[in-house]
mmCIF entry with sequence, helices, sheets and N, C-alpha, C, O atoms, coordinates in Angstrom:
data_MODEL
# 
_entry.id   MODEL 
# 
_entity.id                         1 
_entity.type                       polymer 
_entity.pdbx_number_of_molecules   1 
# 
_entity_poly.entity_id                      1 
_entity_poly.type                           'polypeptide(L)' 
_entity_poly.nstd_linkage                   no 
_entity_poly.nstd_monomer                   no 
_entity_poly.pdbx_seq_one_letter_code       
;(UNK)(UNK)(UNK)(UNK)(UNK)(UNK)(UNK)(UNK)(UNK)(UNK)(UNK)(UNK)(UNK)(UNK)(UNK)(UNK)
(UNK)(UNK)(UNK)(UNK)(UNK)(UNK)(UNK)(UNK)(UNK)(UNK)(UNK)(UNK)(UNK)(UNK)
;
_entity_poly.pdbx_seq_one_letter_code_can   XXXXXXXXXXXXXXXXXXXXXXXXXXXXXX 
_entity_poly.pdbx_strand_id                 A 
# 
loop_
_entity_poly_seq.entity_id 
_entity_poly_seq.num 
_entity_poly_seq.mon_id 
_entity_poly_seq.hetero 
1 1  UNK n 
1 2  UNK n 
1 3  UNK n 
1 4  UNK n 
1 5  UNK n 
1 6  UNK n 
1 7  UNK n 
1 8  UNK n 
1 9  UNK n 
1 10 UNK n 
1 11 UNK n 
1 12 UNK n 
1 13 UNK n 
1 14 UNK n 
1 15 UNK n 
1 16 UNK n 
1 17 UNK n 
1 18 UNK n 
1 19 UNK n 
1 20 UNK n 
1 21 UNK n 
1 22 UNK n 
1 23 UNK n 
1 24 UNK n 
1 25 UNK n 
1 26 UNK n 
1 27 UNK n 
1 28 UNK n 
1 29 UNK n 
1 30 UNK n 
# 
_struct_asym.id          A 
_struct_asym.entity_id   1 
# 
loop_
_struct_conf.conf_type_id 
_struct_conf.id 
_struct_conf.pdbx_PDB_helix_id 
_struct_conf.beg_label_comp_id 
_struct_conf.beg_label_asym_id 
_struct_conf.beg_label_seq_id 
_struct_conf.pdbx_beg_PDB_ins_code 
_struct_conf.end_label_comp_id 
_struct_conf.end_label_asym_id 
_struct_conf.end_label_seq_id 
_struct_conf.pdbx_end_PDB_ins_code 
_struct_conf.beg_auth_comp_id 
_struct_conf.beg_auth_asym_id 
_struct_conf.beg_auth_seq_id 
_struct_conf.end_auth_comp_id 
_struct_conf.end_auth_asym_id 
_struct_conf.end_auth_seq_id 
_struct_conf.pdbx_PDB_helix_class 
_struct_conf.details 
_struct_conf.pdbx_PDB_helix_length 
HELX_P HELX_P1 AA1 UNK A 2  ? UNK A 19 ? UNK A 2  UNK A 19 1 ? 18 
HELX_P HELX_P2 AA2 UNK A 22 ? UNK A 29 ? UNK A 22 UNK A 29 1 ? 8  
# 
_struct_conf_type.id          HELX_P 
_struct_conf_type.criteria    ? 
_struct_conf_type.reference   ? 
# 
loop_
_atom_site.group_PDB 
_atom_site.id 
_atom_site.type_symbol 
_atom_site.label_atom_id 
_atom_site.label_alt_id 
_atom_site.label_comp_id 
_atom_site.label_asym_id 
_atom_site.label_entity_id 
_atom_site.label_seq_id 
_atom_site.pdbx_PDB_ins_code 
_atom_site.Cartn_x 
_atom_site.Cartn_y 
_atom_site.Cartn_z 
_atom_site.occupancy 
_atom_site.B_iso_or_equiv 
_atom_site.pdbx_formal_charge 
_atom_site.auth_seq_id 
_atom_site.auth_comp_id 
_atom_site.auth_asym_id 
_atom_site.auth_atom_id 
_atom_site.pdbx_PDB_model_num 
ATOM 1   N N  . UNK A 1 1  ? -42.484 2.454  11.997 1.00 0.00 ? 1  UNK A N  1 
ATOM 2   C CA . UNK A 1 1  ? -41.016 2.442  12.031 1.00 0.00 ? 1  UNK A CA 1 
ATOM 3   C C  . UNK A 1 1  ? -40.485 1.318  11.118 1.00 0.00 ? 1  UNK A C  1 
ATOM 4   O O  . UNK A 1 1  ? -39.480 1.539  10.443 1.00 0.00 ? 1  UNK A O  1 
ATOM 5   N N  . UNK A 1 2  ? -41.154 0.038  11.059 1.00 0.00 ? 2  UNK A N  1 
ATOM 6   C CA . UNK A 1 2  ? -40.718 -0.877 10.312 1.00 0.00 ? 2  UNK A CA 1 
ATOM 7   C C  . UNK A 1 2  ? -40.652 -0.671 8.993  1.00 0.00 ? 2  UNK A C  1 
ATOM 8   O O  . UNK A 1 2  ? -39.853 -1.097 8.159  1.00 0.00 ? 2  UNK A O  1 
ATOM 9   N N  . UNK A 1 3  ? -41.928 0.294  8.863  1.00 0.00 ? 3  UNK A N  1 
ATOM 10  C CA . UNK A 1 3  ? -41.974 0.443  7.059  1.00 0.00 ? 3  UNK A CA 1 
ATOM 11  C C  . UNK A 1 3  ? -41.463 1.153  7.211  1.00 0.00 ? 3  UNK A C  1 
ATOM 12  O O  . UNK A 1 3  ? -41.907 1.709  6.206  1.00 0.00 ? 3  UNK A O  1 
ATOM 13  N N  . UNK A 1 4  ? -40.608 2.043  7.685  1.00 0.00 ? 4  UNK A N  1 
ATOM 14  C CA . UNK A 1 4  ? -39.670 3.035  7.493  1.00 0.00 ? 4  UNK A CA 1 
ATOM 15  C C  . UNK A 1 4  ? -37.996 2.488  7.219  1.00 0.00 ? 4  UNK A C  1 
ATOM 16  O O  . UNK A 1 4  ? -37.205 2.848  6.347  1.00 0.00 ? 4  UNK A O  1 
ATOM 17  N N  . UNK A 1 5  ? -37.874 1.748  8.037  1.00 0.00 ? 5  UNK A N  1 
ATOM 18  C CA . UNK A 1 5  ? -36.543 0.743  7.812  1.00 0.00 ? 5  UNK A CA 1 
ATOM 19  C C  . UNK A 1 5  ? -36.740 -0.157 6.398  1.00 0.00 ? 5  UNK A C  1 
ATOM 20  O O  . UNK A 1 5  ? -35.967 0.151  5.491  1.00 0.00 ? 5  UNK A O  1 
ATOM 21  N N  . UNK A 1 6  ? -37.454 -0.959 6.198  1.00 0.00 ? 6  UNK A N  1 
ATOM 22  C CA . UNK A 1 6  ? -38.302 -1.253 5.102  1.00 0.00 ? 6  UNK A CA 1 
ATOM 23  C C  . UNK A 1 6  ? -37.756 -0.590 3.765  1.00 0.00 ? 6  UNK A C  1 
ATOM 24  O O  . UNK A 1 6  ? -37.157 -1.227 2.898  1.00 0.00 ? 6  UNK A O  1 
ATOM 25  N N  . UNK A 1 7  ? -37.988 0.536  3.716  1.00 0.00 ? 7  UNK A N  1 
ATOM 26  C CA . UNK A 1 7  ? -38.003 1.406  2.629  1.00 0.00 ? 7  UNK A CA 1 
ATOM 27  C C  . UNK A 1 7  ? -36.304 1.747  2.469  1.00 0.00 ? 7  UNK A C  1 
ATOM 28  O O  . UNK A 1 7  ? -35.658 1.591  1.434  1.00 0.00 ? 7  UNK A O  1 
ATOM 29  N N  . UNK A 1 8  ? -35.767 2.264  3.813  1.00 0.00 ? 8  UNK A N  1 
ATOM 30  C CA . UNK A 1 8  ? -34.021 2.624  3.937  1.00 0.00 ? 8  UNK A CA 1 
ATOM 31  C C  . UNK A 1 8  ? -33.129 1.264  3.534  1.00 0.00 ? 8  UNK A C  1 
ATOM 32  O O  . UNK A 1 8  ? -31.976 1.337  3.108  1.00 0.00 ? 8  UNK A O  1 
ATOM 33  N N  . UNK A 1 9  ? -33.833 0.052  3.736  1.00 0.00 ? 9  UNK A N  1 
ATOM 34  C CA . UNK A 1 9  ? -32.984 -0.854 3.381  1.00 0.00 ? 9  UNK A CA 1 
ATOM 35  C C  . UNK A 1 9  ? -32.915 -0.692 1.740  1.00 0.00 ? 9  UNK A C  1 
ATOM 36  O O  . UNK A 1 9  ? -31.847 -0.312 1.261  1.00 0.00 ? 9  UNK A O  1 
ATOM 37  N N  . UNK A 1 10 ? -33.885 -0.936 0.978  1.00 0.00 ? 10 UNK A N  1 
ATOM 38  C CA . UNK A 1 10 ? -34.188 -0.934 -0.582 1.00 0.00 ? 10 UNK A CA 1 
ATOM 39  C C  . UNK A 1 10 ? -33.406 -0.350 -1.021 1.00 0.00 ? 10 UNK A C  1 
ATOM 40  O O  . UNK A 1 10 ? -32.491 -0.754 -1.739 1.00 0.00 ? 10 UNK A O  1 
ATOM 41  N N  . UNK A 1 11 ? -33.739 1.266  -0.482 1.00 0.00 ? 11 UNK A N  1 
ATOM 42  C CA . UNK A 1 11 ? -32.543 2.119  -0.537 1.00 0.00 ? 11 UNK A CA 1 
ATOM 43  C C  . UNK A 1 11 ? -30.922 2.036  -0.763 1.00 0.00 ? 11 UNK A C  1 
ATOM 44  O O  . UNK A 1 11 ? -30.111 2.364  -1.629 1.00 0.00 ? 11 UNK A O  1 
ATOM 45  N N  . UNK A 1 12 ? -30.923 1.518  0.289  1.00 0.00 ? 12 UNK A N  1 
ATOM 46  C CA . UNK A 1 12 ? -29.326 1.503  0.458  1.00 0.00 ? 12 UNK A CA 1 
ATOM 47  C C  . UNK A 1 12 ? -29.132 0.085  -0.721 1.00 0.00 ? 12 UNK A C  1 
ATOM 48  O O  . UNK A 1 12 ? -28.416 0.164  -1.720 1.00 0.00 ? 12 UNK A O  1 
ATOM 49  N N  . UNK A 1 13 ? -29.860 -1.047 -0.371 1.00 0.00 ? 13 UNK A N  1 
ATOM 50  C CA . UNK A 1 13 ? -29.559 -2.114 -1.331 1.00 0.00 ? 13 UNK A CA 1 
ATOM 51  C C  . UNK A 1 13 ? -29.146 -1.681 -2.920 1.00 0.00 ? 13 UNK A C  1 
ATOM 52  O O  . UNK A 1 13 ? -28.303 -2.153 -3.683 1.00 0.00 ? 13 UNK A O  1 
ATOM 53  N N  . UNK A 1 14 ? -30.237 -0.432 -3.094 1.00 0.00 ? 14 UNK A N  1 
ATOM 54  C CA . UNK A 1 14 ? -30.187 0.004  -4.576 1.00 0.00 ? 14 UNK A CA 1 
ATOM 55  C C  . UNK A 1 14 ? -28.622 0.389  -4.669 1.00 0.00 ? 14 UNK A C  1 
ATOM 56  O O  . UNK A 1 14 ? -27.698 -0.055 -5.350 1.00 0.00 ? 14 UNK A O  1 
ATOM 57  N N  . UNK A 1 15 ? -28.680 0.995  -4.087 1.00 0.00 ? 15 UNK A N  1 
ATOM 58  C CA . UNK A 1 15 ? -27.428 1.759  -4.128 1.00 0.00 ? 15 UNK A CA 1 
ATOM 59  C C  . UNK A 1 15 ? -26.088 0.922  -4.048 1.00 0.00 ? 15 UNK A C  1 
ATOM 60  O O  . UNK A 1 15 ? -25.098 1.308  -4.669 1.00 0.00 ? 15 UNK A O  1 
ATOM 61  N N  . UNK A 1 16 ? -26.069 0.010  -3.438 1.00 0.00 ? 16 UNK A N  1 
ATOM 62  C CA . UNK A 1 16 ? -25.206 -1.023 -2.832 1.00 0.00 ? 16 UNK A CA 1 
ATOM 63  C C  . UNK A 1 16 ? -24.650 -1.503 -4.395 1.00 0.00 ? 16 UNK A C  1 
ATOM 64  O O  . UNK A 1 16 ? -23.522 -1.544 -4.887 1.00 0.00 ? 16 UNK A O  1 
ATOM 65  N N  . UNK A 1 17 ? -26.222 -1.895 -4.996 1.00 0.00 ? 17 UNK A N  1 
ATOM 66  C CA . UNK A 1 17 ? -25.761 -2.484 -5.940 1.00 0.00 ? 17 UNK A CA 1 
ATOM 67  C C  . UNK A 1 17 ? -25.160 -1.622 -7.363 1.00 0.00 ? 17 UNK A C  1 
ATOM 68  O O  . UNK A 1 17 ? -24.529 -2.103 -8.304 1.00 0.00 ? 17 UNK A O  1 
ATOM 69  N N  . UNK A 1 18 ? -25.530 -0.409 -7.184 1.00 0.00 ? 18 UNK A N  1 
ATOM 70  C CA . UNK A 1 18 ? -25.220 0.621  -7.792 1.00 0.00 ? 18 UNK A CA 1 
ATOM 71  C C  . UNK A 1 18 ? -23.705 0.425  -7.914 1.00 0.00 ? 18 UNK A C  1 
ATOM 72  O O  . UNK A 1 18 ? -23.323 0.545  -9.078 1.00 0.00 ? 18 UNK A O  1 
ATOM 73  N N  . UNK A 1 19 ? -22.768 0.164  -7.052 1.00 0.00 ? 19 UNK A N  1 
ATOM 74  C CA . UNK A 1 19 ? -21.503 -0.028 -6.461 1.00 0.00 ? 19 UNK A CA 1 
ATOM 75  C C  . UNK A 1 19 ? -20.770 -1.158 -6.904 1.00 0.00 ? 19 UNK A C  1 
ATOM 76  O O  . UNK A 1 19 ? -19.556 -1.199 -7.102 1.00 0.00 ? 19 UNK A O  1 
ATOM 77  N N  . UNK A 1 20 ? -21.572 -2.045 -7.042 1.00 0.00 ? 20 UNK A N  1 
ATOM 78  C CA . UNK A 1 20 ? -21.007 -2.901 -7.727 1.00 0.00 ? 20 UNK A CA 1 
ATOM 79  C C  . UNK A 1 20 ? -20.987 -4.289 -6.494 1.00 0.00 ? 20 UNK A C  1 
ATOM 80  O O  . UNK A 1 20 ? -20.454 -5.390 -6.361 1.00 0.00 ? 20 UNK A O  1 
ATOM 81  N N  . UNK A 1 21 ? -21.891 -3.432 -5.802 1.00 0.00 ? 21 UNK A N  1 
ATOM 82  C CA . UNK A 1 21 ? -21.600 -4.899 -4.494 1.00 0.00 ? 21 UNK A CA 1 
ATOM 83  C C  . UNK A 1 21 ? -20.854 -4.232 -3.181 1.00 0.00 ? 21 UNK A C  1 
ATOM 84  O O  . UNK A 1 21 ? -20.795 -4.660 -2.029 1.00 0.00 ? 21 UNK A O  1 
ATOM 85  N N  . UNK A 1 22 ? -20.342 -3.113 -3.726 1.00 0.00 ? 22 UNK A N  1 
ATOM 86  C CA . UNK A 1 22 ? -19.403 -2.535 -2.360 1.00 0.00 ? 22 UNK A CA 1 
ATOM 87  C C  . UNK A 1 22 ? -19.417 -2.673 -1.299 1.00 0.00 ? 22 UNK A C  1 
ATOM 88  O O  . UNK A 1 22 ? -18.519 -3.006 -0.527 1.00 0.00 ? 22 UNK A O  1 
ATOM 89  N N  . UNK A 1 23 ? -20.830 -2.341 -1.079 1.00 0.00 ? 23 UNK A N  1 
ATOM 90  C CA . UNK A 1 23 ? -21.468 -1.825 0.615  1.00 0.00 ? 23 UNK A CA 1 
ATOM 91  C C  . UNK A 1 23 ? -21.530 -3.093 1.367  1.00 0.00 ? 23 UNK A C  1 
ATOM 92  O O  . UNK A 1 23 ? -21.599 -3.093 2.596  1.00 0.00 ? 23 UNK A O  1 
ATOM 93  N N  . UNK A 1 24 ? -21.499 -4.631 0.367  1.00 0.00 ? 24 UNK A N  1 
ATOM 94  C CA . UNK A 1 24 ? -21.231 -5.578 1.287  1.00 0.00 ? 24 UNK A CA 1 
ATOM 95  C C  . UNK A 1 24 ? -19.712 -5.911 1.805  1.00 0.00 ? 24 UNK A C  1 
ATOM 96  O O  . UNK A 1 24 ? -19.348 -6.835 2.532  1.00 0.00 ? 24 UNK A O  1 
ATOM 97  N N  . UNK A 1 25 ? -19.000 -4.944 1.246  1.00 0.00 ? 25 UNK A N  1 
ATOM 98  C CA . UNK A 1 25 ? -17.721 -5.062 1.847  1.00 0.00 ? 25 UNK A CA 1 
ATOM 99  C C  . UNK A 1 25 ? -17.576 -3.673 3.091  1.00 0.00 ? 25 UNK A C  1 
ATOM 100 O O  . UNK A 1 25 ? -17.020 -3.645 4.189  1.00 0.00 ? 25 UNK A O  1 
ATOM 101 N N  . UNK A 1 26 ? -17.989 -3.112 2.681  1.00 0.00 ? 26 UNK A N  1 
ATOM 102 C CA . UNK A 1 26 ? -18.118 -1.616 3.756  1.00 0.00 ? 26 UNK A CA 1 
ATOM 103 C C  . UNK A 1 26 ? -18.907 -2.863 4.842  1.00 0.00 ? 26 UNK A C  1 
ATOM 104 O O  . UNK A 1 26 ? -18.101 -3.245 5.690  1.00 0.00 ? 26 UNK A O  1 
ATOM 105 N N  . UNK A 1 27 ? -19.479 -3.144 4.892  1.00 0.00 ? 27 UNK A N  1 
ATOM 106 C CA . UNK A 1 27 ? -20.644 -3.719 6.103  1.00 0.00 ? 27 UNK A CA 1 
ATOM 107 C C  . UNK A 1 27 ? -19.667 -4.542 7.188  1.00 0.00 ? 27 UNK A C  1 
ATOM 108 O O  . UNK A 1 27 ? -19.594 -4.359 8.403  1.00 0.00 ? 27 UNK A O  1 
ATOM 109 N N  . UNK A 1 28 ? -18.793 -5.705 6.193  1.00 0.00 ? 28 UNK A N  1 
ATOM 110 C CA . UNK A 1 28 ? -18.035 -6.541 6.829  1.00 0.00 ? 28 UNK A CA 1 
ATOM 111 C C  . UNK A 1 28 ? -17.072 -5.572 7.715  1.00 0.00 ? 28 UNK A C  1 
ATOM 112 O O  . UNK A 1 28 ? -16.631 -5.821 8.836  1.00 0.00 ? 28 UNK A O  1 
ATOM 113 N N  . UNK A 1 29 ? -16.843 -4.329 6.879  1.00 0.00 ? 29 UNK A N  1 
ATOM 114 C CA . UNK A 1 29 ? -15.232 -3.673 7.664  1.00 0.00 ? 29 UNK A CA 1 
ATOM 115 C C  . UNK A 1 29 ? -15.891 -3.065 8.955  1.00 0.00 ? 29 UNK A C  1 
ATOM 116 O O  . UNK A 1 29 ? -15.166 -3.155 9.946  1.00 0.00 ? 29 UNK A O  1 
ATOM 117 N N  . UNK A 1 30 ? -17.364 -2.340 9.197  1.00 0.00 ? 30 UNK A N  1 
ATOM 118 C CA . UNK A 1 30 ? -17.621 -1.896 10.047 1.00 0.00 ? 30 UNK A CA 1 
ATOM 119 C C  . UNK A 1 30 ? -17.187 -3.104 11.419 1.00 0.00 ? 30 UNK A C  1 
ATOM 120 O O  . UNK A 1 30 ? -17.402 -2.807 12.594 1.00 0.00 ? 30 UNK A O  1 
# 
């Protein structure tokens, strides 16, 4: 399970940064 979360974080990080940084503002609003 860990290497499974592991892998979804990278993921999303990629992507995050894909964004320009976004998803650390999506994170705060949740």
């Amino acid at each position: 399970m860990e290497l499974k979360f592991s892998r979804l974080r990278r993921w999303l990080f990629a992507l995050c940064q894909a964004r320009s940084g976004q998803c650390l503002q999506q994170r705060e609003h949740r």
